[in-house]
C-alpha positions as CSV (number, residue, x, y, z in Angstrom):
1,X,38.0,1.0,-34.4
2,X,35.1,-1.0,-35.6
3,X,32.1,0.3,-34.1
4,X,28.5,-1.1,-34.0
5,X,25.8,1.9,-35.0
6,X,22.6,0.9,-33.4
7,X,20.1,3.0,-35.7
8,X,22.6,3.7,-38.0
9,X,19.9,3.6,-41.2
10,X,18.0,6.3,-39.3
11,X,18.8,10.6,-39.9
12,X,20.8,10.6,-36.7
13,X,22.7,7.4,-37.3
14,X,23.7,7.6,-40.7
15,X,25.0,11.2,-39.8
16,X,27.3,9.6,-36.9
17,X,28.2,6.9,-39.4
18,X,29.5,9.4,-42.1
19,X,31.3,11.1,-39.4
20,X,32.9,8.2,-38.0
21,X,34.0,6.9,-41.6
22,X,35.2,10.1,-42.4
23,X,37.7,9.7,-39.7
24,X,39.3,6.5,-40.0
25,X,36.8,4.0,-38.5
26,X,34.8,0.7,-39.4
27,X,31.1,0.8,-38.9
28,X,28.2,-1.6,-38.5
29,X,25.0,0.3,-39.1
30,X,22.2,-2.0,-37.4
31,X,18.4,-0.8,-38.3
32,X,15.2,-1.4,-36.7
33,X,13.3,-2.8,-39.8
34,X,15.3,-3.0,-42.6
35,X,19.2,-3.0,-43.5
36,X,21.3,-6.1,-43.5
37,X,21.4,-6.4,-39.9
38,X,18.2,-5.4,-37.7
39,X,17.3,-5.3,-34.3
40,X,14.1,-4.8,-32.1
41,X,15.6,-3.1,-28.8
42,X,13.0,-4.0,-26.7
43,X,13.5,-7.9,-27.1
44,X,16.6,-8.8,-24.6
45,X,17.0,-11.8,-26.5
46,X,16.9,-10.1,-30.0
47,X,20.0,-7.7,-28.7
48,X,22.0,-11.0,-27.4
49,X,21.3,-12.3,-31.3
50,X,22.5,-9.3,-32.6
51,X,26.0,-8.9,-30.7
52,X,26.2,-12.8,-31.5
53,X,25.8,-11.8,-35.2
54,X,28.2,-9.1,-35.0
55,X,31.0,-10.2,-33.0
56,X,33.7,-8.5,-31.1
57,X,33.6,-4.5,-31.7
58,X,35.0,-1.6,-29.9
59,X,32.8,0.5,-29.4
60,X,29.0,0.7,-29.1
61,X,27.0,3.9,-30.4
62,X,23.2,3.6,-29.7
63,X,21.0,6.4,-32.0
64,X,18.0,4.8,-31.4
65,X,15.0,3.9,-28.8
66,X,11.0,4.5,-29.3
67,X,9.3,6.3,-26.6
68,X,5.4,7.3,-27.0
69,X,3.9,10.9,-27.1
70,X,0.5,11.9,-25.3
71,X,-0.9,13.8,-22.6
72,X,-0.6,11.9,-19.2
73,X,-4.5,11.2,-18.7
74,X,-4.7,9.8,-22.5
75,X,-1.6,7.6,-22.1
76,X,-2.0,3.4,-21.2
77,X,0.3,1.1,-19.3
78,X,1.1,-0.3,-22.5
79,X,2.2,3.0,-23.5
80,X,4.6,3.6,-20.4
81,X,6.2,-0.2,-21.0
82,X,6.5,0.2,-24.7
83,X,8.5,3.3,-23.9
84,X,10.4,2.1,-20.7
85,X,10.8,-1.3,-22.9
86,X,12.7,0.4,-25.9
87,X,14.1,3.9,-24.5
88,X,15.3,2.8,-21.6
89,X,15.8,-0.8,-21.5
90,X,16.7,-1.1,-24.4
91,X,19.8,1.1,-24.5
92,X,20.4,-0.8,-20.7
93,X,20.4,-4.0,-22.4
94,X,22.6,-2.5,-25.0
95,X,25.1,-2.3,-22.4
96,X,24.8,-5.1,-20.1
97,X,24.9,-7.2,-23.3
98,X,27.6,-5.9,-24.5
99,X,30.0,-6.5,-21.6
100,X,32.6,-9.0,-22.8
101,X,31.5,-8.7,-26.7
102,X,32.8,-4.9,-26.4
103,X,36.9,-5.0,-26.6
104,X,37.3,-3.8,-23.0
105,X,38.7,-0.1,-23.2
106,X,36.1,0.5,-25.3
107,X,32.9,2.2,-24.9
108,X,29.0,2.8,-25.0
109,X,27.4,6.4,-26.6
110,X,23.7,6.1,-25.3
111,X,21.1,8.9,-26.3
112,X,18.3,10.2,-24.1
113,X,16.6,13.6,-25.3
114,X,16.4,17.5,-23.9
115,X,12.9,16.3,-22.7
116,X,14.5,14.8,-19.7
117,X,15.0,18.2,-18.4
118,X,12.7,20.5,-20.4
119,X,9.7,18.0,-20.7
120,X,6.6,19.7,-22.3
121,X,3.0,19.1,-22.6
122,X,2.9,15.6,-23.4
123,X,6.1,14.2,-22.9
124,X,5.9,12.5,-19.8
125,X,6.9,8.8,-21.0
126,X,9.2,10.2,-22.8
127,X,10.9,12.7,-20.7
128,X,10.8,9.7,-17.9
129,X,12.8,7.4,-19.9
130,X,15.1,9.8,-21.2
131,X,16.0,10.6,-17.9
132,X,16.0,7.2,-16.7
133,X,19.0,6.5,-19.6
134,X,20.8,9.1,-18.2
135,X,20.5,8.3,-14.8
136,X,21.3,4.3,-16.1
137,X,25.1,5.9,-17.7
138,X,25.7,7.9,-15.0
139,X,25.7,4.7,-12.3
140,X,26.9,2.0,-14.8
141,X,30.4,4.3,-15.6
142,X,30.9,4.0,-12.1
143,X,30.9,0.1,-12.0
144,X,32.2,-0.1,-14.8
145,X,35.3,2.4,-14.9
146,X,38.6,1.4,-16.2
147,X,36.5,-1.5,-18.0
148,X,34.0,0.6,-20.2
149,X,33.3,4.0,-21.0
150,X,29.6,5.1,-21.1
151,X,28.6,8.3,-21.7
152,X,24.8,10.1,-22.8
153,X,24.5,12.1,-25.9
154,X,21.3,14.6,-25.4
155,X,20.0,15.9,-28.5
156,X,16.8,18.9,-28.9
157,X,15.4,18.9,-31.9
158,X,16.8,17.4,-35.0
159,X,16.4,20.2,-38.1
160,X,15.8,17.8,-40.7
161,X,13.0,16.0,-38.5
162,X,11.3,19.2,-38.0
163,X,11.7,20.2,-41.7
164,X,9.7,16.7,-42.4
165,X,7.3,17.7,-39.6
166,X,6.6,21.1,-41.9
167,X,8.5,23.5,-38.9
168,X,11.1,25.7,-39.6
169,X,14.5,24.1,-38.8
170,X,15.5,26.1,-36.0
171,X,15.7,25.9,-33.4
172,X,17.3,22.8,-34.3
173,X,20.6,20.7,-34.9
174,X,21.6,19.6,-38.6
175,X,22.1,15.7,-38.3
176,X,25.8,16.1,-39.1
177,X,26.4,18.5,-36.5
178,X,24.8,16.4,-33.9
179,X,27.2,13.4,-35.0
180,X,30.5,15.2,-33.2
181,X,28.8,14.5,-30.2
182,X,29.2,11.1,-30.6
183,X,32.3,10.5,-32.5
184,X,33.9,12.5,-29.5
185,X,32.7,10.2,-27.2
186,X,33.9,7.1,-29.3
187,X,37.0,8.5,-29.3
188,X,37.7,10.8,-26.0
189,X,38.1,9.8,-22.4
190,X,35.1,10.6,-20.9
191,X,33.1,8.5,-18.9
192,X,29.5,8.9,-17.0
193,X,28.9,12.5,-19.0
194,X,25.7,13.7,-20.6
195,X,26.1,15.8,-23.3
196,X,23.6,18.4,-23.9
197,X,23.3,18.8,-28.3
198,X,21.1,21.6,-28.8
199,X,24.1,23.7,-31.1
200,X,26.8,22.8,-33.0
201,X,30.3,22.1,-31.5
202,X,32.6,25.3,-31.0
């Protein structure tokens, strides 16, 4: 399959794209900044340029999507649509985008976050869009079923980003680890499931 990596330059998205080489596939890592092919996931039109750019794939895996930190009384309205902008529409757009570009039979891996059930201090944007991307998969795999498979991968913390925050890595989930998650999804049945990631795969 040839399968478009949307963060694929970052620590989860290179992970899934090592693991989807290493079995068989073609991948198109697509960065937010830099890499050969970029885009900015809270500009609709930037994701039509971007599947123009690409052409037809077969499957869609999205590792990306910004949404901002801060106690509920410090945080703006821009704060809530820059996160409701890139999170969550951003992975919508993603999708809605893709229909018709995406061989049909193929499928969309979206990621949300454990925040969208265990939200913390802090966390409400986030923990509101993450759910929202959940909610999104859950309702699109119905209207889209036997078209498109979509399907939520939920990761906690990522070990090497809490290594680079100066934590301990656990609890936590190595980068490559996390990446079955979404290879199985590229290449299983499912459709409309949310994956929680917070260990490795048994």
């Amino acid at each position: 399959m040839r399968i478009l990596i949307v963060g694929g330059t970052g620590t989860i998205g290179s992970a899934v794209a090592s693991a989807l080489r290493e079995r068989g596939h073609e991948v198109v890592p697509v960065g937010a900044t830099y890499g050969e092919l970029t885009v900015d996931l809270a500009e609709p039109r930037s994701i039509v340029g971007l599947y123009g750019a690409v052409g037809p794939v077969d499957a869609v895996v999205c590792a990306a999507g910004v949404a901002r930190f801060g106690a509920l009384d410090e945080l703006a309205d821009d704060d809530f649509r820059a996160s409701l902008a890139n999170k969550l529409m951003g992975q919508v757009n993603l999708v809605r985008r893709g229909l018709g570009v995406v061989a049909e039979g193929g499928s969309f891996t979206l990621t949300s976050g454990t925040l969208a059930t265990e939200p913390g201090p802090g966390t409400s944007a986030v923990a509101m869009a993450s759910a929202g991307v959940e909610a999104f998969a859950r309702g699109a795999a119905i209207d889209l079923r036997d078209r498109y498979r979509v399907n939520v991968v939920s990761p906690s913390w990522v070990a090497e980003s809490r290594v680079q925050a100066g934590l301990d890595p656990m609890p936590g989930i190595w980068a490559k680890d996390l990446a079955a998650y979404y290879a199985d999804f590229v290449e299983g049945t499912d459709t409309g499931v949310v994956a929680t990631a917070d260990r490795p795969k048994s």
